[in-house]
N, C-alpha and C positions, 0 to 999 in steps of 0.2 A: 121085467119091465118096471115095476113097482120096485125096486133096488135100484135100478136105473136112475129112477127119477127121484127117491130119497137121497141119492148120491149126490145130484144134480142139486138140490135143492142145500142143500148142506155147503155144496161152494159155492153157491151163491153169495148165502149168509158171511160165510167164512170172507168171500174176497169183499163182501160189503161193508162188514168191520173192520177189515184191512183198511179198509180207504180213511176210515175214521180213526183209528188209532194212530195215536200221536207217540208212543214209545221208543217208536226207533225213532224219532225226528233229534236229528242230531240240535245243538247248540249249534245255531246263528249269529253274526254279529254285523252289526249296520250299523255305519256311523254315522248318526244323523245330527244337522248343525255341529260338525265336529266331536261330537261328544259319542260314544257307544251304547249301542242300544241291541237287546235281542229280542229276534223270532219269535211273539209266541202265537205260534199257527191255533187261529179258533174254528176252521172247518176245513177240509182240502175234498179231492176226488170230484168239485165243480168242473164245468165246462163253461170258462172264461166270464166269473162271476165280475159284477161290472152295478153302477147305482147305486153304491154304497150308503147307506142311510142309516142315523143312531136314534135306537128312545131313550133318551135319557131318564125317563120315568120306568121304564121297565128292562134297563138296560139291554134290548134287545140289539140285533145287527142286520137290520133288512138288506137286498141282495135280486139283485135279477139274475139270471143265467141262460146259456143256451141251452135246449134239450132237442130232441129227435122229434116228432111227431109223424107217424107214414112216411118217413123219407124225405121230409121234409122241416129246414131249422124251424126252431120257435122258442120262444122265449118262456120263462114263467119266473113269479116275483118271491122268496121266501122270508125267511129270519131265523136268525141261530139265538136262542135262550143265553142265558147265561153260564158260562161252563157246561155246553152242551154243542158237542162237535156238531151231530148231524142236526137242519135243518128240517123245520115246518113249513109244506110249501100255504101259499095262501091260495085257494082251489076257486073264489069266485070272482079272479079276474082274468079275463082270455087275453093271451100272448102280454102277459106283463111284462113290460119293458123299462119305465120307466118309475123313478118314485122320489118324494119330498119329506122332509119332515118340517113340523110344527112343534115345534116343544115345547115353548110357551102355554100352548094348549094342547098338548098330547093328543096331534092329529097326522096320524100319517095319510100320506095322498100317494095313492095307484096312478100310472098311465098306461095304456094297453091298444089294443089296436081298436076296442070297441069304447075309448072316450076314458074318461076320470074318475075316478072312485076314492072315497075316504074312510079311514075306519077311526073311532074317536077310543085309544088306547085305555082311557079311564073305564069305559063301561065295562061293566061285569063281560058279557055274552062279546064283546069286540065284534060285532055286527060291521061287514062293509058295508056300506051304501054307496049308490051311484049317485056322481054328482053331475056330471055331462054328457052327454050322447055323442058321437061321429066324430068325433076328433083322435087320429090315429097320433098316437105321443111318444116323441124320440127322447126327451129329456126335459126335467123338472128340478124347478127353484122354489124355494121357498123363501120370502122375506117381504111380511107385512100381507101379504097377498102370493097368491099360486102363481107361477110364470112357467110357462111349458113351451117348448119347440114342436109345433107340428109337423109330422113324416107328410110326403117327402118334400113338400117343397121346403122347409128348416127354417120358417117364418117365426118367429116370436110374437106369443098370446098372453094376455091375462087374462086370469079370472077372473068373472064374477059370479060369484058364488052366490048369492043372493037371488039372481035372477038365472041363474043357470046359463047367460052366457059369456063368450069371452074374446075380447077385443084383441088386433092384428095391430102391436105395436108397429107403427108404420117408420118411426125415427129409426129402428133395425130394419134396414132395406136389403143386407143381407141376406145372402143363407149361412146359417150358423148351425153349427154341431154343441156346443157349450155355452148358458148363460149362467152367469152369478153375480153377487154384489156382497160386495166388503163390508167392515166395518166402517168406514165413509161413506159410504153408499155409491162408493167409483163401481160402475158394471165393466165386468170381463166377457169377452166375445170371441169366441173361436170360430174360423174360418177355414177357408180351402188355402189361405193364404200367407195366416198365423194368426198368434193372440195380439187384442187391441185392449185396450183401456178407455173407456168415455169418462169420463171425470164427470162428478155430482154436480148436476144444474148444465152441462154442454152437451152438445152433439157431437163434438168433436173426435176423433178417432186417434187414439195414440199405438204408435205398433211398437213392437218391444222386440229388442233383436233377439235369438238365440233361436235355439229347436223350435218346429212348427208341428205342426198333426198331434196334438193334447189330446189325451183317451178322456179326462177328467178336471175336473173344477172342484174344490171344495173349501168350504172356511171356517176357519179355525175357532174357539171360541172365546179369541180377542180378536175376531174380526181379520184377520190375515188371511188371503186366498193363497192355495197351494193347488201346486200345478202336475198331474199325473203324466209320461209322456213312458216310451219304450226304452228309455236310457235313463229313468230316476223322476224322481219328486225334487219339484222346482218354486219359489219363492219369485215376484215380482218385487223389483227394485225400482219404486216409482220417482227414484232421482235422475234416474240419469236411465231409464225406460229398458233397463234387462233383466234379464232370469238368472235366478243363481241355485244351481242344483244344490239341494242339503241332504240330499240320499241319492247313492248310486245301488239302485234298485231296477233290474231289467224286467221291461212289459208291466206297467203299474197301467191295471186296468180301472181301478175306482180307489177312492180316498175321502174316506171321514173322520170324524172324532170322536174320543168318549166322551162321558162327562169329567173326570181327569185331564180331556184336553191330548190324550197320545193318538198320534198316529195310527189310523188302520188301513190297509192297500190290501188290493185283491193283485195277482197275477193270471196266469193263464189258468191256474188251477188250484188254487188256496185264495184264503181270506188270513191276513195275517196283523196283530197288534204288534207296533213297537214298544217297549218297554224298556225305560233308562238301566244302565248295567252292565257289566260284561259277561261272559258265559261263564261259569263255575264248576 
């Protein structure tokens, strides 16, 4: 019995290393904006990691995922260190779903099923604190202020952090799955129906032809939104209102950036940076 379970125990280790080693991961190559870029996978062996978020102060790669719980899905929120495959989960937010960063002020923001939470990356001890109560959180922006999607009606809020509460932008009469805002301050809005565009200072709805159902929103740091979908990462083309794929990349469940500015995409089960070059 005691052989049994040292045996047991040993492939455990064994197929849980596996998952992290990157050795046999062959040379990739993805040509993004026409130009070649390869693979370089920073964690795998996820279950459809998704909320992709950067600190640029600590270089970290924050990270939601699905997990098991009694038989039942749940989410929880991590980050992958710097050249370090496996993931730190963050243990004191329940079913972490969603998350934001602040760079500016090296603040990153939790959503979960039990409301909002921050942890301020500068301090020594990275203490979370909670910042809002009851609010169950599908997805989070960050720009000048928190902006969150509440489950399930898919309402758009902001924050007020101050007073701990936070207001039901009413101009989003929608239900939306993705909000964000560019370098203009044009807001993108995903829907049951496609992506829109409201242009800065209008209410106005622009829809933009191409694929519909976007896993993801993210913006670049010249202000460029990029668009995550099951056929590649896509580019708005606010002349003439379409998308133009710059990677054909199948199932892009999340997309951010370093501080370098490249490319990161999760799929069904890796977390992966672009990097300019061809394979070698």
């Amino acid at each position: 019995m005691v052989l049994a379970m040292k045996i047991t125990i040993v492939c455990v280790v064994l197929l849980f290393s596996s998952a992290y080693s990157d050795k046999e991961t062959k040379c990739e190559e993805v040509m993004l904006h026409n130009k070649p870029h390869t693979n370089h996978v920073l964690s795998k062996g996820l279950n459809r990691p998704h909320q992709l978020a950067f600190d640029k102060h600590n270089q970290r790669l924050f990270f939601s995922h699905n997990v098991r719980r009694h038989d039942e899905e749940a989410f929880e929120i991590g980050y992958i260190e710097k050249d370090k495959m496996i993931p730190t989960i963050v243990q004191s937010v329940k079913n972490g779903y969603a998350i934001a960063m602040d760079n500016k002020d090296a603040i990153v923001y939790y959503g979960g099923s039990n409301g909002i939470y921050k942890q301020h990356l500068k301090e020594e001890n990275d203490t979370v604190h909670e910042v809002v109560k009851v609010y169950n959180v599908w997805n989070m922006f960050f720009k000048n202020a928190l902006y969150f999607i509440k489950y399930s009606l898919q309402q758009l809020y902001k924050l007020d952090e101050k007073n701990k509460t936070a207001e039901h932008q009413k101009y989003i009469h929608e239900k939306i799955y993705h909000f964000a805002i560019d370098g203009h301050n044009d807001m993108f809005i995903t829907t049951d129906t496609g992506l829109f565009m409201i242009k800065n200072g209008t209410q106005e709805r622009i829809a933009f032809t191409g694929p519909k159902n976007f896993l993801a929103i993210a913006i670049n740091n010249e202000g460029v939104a990029y668009f995550g979908h099951n056929d590649g990462i896509y580019t708005a083309n606010k002349s003439d209102h379409t998308l133009n794929i710059v990677a054909n990349i199948k199932h892009v469940f999340g997309i951010t950036f370093d501080s370098d500015d490249h490319i990161i995409y999760s799929d069904y089960h890796k977390i992966v940076k672009l990097l300019p070059g061809k394979c070698k």
